[in-house]
TORPA-4810 file (N, C-alpha, C, O; in nm, 3 decimals):
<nodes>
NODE_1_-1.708_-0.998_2.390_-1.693_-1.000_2.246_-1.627_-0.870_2.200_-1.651_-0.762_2.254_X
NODE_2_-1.524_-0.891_2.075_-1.479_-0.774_2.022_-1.528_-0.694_1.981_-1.638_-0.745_1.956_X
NODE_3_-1.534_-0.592_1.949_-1.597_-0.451_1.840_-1.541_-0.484_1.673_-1.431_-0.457_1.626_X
NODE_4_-1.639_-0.539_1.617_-1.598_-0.508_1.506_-1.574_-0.382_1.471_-1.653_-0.303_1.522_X
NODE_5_-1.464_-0.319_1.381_-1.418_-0.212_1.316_-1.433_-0.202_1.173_-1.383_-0.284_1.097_X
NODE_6_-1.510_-0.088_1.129_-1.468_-0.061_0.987_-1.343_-0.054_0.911_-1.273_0.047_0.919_X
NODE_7_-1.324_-0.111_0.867_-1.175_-0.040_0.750_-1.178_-0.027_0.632_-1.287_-0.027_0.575_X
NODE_8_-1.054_-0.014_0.560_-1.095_-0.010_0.417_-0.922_0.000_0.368_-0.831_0.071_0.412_X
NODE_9_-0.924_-0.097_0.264_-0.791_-0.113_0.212_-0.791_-0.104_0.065_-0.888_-0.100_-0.010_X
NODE_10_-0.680_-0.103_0.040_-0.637_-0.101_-0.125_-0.485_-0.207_-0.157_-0.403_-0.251_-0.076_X
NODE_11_-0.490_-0.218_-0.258_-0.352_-0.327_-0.283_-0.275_-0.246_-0.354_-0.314_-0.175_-0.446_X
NODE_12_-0.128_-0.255_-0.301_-0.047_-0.163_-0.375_0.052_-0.244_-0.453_0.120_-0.340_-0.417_X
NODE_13_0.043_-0.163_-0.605_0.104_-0.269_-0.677_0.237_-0.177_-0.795_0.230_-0.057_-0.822_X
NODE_14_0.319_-0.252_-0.834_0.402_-0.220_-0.939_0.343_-0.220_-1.034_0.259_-0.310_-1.028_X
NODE_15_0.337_-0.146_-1.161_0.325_-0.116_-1.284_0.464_-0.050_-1.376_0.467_0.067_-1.414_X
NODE_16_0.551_-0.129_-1.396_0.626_-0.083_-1.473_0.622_-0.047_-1.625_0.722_-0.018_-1.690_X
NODE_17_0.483_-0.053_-1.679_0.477_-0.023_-1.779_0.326_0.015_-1.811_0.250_-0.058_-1.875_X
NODE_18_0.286_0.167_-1.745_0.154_0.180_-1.758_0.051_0.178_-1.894_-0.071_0.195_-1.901_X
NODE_19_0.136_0.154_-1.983_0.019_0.146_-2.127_-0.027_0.004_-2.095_-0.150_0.008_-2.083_X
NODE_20_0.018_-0.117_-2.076_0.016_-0.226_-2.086_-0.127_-0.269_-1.993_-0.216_-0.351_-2.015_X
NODE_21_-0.097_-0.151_-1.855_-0.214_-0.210_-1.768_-0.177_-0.362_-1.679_-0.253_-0.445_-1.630_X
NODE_22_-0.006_-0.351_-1.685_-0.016_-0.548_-1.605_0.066_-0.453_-1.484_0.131_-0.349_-1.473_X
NODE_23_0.010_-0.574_-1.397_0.063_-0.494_-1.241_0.104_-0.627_-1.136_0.039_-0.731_-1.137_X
NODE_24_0.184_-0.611_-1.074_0.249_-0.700_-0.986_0.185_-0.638_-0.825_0.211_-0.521_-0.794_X
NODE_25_0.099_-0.730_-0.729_0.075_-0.688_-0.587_0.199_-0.695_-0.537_0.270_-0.794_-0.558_X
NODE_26_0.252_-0.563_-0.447_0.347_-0.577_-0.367_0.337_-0.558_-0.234_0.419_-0.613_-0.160_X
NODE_27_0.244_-0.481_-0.185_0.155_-0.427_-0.086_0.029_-0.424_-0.065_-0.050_-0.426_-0.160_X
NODE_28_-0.023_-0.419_0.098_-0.147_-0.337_0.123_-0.106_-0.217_0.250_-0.012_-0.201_0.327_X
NODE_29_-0.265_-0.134_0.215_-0.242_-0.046_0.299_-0.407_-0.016_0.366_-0.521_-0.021_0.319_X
NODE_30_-0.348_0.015_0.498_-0.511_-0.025_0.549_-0.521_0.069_0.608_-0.411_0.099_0.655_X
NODE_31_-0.633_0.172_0.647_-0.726_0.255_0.692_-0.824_0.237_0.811_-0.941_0.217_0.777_X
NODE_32_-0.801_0.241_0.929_-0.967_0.233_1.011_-0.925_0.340_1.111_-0.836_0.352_1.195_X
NODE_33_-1.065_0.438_1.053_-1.089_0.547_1.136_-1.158_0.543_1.278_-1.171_0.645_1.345_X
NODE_34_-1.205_0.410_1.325_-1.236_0.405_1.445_-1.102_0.396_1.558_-1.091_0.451_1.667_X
NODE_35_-1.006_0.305_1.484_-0.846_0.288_1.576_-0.776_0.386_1.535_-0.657_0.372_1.566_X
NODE_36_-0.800_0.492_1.473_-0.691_0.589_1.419_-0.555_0.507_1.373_-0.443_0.511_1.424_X
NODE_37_-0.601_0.431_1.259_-0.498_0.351_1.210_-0.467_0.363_1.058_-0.561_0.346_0.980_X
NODE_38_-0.363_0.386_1.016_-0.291_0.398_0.935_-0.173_0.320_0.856_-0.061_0.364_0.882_X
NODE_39_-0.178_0.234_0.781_-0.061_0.148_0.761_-0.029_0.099_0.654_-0.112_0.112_0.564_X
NODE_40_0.083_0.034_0.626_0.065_-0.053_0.534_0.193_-0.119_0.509_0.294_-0.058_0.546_X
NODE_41_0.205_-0.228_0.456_0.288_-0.355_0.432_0.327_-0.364_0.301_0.234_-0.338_0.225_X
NODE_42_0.423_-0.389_0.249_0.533_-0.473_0.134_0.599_-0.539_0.135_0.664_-0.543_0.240_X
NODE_43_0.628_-0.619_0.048_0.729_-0.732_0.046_0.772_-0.713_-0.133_0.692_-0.697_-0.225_X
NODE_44_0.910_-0.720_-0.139_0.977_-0.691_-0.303_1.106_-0.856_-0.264_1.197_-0.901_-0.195_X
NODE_45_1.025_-0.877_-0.361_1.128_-1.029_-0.432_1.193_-0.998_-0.532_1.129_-0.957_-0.629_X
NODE_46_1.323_-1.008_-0.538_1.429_-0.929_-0.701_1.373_-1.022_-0.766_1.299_-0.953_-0.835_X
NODE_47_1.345_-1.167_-0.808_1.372_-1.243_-0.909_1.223_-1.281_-0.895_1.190_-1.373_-0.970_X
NODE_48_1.145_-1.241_-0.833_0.959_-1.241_-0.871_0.963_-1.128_-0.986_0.915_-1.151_-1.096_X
NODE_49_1.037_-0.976_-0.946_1.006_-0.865_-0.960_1.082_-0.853_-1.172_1.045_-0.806_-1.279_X
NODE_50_1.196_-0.928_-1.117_1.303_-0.965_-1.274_1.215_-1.042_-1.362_1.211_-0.998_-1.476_X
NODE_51_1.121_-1.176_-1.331_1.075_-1.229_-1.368_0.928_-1.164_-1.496_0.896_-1.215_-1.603_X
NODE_52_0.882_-1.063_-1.441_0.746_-1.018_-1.476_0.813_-0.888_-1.529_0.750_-0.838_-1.622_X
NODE_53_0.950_-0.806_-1.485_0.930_-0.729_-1.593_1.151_-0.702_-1.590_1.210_-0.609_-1.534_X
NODE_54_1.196_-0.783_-1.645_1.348_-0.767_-1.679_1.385_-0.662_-1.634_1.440_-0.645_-1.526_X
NODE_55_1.352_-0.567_-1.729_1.430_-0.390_-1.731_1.366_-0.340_-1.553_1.312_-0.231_-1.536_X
NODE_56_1.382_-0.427_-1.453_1.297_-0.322_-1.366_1.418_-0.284_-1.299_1.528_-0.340_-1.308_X
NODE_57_1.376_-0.154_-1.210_1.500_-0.128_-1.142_1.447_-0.128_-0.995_1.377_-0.033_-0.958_X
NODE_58_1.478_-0.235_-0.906_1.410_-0.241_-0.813_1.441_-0.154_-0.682_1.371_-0.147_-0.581_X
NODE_59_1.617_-0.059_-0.718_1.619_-0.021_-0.585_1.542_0.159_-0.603_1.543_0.231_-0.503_X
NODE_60_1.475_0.218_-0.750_1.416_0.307_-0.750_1.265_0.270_-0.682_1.216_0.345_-0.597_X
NODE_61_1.200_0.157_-0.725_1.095_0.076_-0.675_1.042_0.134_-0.528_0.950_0.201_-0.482_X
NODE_62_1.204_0.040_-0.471_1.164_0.053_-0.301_1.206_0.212_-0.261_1.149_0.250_-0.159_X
NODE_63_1.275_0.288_-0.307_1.218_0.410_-0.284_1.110_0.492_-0.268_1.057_0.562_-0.183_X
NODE_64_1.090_0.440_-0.435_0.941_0.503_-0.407_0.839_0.436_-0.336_0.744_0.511_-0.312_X
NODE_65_0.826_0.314_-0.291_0.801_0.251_-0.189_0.832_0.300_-0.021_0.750_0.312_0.070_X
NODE_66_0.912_0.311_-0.020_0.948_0.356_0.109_0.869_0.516_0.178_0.802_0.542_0.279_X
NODE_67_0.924_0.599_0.052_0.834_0.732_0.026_0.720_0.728_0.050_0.677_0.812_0.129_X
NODE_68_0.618_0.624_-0.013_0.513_0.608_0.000_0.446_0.577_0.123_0.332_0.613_0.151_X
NODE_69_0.523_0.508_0.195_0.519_0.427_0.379_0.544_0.569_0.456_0.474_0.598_0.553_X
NODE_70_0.640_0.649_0.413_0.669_0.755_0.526_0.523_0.884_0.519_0.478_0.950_0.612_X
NODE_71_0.477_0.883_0.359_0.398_1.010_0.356_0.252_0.914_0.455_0.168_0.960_0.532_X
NODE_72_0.273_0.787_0.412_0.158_0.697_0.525_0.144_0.713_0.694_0.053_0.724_0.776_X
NODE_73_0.241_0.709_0.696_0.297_0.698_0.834_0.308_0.841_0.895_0.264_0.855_1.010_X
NODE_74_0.362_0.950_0.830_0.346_1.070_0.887_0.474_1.099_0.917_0.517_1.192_0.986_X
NODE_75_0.552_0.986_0.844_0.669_1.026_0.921_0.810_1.129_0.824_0.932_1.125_0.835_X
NODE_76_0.735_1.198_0.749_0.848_1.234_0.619_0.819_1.390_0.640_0.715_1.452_0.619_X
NODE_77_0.942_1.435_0.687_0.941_1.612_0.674_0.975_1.696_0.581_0.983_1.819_0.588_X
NODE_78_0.999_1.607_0.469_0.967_1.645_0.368_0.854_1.698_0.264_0.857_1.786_0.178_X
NODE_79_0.735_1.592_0.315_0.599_1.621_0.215_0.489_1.675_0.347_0.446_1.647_0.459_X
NODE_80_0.484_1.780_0.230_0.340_1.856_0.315_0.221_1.729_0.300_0.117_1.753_0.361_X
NODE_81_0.224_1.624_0.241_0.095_1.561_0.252_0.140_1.469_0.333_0.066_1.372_0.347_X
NODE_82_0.260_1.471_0.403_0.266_1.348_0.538_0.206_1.433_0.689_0.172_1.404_0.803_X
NODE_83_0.217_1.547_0.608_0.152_1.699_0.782_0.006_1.650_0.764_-0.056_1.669_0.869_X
NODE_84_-0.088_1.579_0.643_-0.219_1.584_0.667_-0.258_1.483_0.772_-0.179_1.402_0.820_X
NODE_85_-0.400_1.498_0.807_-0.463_1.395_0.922_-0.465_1.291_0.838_-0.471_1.317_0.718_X
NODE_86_-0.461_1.164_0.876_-0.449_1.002_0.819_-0.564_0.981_0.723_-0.546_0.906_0.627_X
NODE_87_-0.693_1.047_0.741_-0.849_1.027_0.656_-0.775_1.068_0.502_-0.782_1.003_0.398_X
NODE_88_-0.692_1.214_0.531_-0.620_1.288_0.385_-0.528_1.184_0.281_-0.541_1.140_0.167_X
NODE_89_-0.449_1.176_0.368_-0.299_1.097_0.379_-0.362_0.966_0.281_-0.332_0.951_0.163_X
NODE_90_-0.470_0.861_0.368_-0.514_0.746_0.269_-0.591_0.794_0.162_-0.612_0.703_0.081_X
NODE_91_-0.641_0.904_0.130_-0.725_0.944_0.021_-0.594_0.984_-0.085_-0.593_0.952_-0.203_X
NODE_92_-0.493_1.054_-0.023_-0.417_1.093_-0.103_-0.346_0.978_-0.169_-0.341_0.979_-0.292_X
NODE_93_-0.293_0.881_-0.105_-0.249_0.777_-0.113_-0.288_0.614_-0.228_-0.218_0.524_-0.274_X
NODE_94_-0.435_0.650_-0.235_-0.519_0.591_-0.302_-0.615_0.646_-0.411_-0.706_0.586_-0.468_X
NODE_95_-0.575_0.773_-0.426_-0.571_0.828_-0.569_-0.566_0.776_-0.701_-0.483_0.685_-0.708_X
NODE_96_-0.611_0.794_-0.780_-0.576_0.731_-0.909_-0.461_0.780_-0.974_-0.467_0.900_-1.002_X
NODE_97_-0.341_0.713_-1.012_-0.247_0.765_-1.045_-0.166_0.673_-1.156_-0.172_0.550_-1.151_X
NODE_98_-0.079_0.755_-1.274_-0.007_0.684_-1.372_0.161_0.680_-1.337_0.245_0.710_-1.421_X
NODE_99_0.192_0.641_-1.208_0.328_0.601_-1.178_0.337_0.438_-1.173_0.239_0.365_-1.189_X
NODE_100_0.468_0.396_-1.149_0.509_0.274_-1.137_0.463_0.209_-0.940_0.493_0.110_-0.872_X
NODE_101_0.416_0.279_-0.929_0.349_0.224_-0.767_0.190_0.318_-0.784_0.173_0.440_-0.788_X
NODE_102_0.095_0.209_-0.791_-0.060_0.245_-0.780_-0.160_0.148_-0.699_-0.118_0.038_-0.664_X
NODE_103_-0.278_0.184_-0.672_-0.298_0.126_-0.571_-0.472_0.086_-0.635_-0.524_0.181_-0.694_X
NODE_104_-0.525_0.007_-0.630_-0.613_-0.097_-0.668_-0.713_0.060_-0.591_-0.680_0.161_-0.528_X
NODE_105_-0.875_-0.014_-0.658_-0.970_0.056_-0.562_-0.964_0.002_-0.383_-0.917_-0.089_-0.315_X
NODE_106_-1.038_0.115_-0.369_-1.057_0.082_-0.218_-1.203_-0.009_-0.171_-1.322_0.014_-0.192_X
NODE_107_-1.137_-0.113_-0.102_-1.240_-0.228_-0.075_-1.296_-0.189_0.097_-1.234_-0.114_0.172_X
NODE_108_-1.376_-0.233_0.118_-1.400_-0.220_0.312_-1.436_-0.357_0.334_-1.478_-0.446_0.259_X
NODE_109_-1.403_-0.349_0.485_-1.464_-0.456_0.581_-1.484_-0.413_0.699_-1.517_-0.301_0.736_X
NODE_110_-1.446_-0.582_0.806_-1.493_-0.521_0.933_-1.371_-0.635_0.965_-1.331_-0.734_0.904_X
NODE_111_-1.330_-0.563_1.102_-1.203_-0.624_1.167_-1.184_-0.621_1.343_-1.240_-0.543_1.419_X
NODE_112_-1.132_-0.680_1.363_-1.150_-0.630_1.555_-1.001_-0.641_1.556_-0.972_-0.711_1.653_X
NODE_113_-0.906_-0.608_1.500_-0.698_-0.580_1.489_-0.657_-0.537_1.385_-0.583_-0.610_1.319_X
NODE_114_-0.690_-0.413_1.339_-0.663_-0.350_1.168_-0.491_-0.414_1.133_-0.447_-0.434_1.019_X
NODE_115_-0.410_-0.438_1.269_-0.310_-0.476_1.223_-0.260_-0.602_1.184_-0.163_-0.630_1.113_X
NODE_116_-0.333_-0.664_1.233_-0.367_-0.865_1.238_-0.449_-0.908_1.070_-0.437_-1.013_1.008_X
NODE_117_-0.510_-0.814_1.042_-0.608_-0.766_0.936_-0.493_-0.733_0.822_-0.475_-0.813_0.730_X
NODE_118_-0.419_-0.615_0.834_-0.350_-0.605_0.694_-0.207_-0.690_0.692_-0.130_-0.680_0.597_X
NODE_119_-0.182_-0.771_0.804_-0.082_-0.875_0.793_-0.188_-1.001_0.736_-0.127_-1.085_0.670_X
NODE_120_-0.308_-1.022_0.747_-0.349_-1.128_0.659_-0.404_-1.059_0.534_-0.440_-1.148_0.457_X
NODE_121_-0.426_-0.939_0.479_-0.459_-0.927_0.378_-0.304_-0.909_0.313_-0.293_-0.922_0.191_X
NODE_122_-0.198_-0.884_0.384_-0.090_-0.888_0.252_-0.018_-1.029_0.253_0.087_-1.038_0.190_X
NODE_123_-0.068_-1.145_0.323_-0.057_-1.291_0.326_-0.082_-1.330_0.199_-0.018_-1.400_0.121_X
NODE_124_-0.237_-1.247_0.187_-0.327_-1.333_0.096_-0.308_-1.265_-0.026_-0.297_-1.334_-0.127_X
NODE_125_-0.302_-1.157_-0.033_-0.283_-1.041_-0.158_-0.139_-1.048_-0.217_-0.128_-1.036_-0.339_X
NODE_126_-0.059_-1.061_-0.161_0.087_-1.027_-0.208_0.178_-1.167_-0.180_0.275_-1.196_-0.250_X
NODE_127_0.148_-1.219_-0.107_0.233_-1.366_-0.036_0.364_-1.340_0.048_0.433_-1.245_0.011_X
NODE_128_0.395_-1.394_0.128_0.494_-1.383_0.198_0.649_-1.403_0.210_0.680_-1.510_0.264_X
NODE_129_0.744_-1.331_0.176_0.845_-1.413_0.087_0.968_-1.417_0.216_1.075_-1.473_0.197_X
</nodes>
């Protein structure tokens, strides 16, 4: 039998208009400190994304999207918060914040493939396009 694993995720979403409070899921990003795992998934549809908010500009979006995956990942030599250990990195990451990419509270479970895990939580959370 597998080891179940702790994790703990958040949904990462667009807000193009933070007074309003409406937010589009575009992502998750998942956490388990037993696999030293770190990750997370998006998917951007232009005409989901046109649909819910016209004026958007989607290729600043996936920037800051992308940005967001590298300070995850560790892989950006640019930000001193991609040099932190992964525990930092998802705390930093899942912050409360008033930009156009924010990230839901953080939920936990238990998983035995954190990566099998945030490919079905961004199935179910975001849909697959």
């Amino acid at each position: 039998m597998q080891e179940s694993n702790l994790f703990e995720y958040a949904v990462i979403r667009y807000v193009p208009r933070a007074e309003r409070e409406e937010f589009l899921n575009v992502g998750v990003i998942l956490y388990c400190p037993s696999k030293d795992f770190l990750n997370m998934k998006y998917s951007l549809d232009d005409d989901r994304i046109r649909a819910f908010y016209d004026n958007s500009n989607i290729s600043e979006l996936k920037t800051y999207l992308e940005a967001f995956k590298e300070v995850c990942c560790g892989s950006s030599t640019n930000s001193p918060i991609a040099k932190l250990n992964i525990a930092s990195r998802f705390r930093w990451l899942t912050a409360a914040r008033s930009t156009i990419v924010q990230t839901s509270k953080v939920h936990p479970g238990l998983c035995n493939d954190p990566m099998e895990k945030l490919e079905q939580l961004h199935a179910q959370l975001v849909g697959i396009f």
